[in-house]
N, C-alpha and C positions, 0 to 999 in steps of 0.2 A: 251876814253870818248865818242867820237861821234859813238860808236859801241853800247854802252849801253844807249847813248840817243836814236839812232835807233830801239832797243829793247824795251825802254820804250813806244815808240811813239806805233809802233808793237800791245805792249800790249794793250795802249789805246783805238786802232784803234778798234782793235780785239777782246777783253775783253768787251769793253763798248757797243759800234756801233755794231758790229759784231751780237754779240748777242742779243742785243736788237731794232737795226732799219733795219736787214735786215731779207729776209725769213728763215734763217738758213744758206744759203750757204754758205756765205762768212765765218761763224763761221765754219762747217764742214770739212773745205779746212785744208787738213798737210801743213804747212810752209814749202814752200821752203828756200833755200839758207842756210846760215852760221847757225853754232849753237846756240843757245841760249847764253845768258850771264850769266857764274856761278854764279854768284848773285841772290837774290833774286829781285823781282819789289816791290817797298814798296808802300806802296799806303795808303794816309789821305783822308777818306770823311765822311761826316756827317754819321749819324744813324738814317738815316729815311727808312722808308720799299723797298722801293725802290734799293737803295745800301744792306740792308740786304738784298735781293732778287740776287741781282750782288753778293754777298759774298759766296752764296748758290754756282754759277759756277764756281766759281776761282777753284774748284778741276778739273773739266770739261777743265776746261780751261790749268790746269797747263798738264794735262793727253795728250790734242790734240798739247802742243807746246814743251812742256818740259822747258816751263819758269815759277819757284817757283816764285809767290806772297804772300806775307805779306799785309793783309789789316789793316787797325783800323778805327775804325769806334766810330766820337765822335758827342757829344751833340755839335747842333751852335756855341756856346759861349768859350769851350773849343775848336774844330777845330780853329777857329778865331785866339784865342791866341796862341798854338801850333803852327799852320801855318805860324802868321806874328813871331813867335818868330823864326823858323825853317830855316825862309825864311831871315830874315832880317840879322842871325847870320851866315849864309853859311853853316849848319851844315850840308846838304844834305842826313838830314834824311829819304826824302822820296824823291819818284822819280814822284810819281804823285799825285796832290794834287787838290782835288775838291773846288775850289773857286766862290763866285757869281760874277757874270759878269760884276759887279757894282765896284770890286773890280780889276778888270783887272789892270788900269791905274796906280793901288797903288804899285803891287807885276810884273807887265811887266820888269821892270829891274831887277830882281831876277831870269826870267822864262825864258827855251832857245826856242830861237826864231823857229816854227817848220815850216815857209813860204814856204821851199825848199820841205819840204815831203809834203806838201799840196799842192804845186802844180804840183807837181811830179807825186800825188798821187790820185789827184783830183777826177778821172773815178771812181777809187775801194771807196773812202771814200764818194764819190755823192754829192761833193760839192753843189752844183746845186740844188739839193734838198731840202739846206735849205734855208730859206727865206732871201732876201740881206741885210733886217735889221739886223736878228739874224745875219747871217755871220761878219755885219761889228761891233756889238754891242757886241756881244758873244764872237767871237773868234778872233778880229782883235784888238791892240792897235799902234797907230801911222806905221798905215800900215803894219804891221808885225802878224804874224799869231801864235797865243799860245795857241792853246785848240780849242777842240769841246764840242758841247752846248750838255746837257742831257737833258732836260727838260728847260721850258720857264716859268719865274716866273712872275704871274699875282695876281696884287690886287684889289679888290674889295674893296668898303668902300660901308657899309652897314649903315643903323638906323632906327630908330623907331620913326616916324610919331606921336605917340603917346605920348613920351618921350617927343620929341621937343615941341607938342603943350602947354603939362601941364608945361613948363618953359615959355612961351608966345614966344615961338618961332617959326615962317614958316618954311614950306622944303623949302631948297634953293634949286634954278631953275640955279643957278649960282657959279663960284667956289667961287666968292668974295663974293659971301650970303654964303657961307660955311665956309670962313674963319674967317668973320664978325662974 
């Protein structure tokens, strides 16, 4: 088991980050060490361009490691329910599973704990790099380490000045004029 959570992590590291946060090299490198895991990597993340874009190198990726990935790639709402269904039932359908970070706290007793290769690992994944919020927000739940962040989700709350006045309402200057 812990040969093929090694491999999964591997892939993560290598698959995700590899190819998309570093200049190419770290992805370019043949793996050393043991062989890959007959198995394939199954991998659950949304379907936005993004991850289609990542789906695009899993060939790339299977060719430089000789480790076959399985991706799927679903709508929000389906990921969600497959994931907490997947997760919650032990089915171990998938070995990596893109969740919001909001959700960490919910699925951390389900996820193995990856503390030891992150800090093992820290130099090659650049820990350091990433901001101490994200780190502790993103990839830390009760001081244990389960994932690295892809992206940073940021909301805007937008309106129309316009809108508000013809209901006799001010912009609020304040959050409690906003909720009011």
């Amino acid at each position: 088991m812990n040969y093929k959570v090694g491999i999964i992590y591997v892939s993560m590291i290598l698959g995700i980050i590899g190819l998309f946060f570093s200049s190419g090299t770290l992805a370019q490198k043949k793996p050393s060490g043991p062989k890959p895991f007959p198995l394939p990597v199954k991998i659950l993340m949304l379907d936005r361009i993004r991850e289609r874009e990542i789906k695009k190198e899993v060939s790339q990726f299977e060719k430089r490691t000789g480790i076959k990935v399985v991706m799927d790639l679903l709508g929000f709402e389906k990921l969600c329910t497959k994931s907490s269904i997947d997760l919650a039932a032990g089915t171990g359908e998938y070995d990596v599973i893109q969740i919001h970070h909001f959700d960490l706290p919910q699925f951390s007793r389900y996820l193995f704990d990856l503390s030891d290769w992150i800090k093992r690992d820290w130099e090659i994944v650049d820990v350091d790099d990433i901001h101490p919020v994200l780190r502790q927000s993103y990839m830390k739940c009760q001081e244990k380490w389960y994932g690295v962040p892809m992206d940073i989700d940021s909301m805007v709350l937008f309106y129309r000045p316009d809108i508000l006045a013809s209901y006799g309402y001010d912009v609020p200057n304040t959050w409690n004029q906003l909720v009011d």
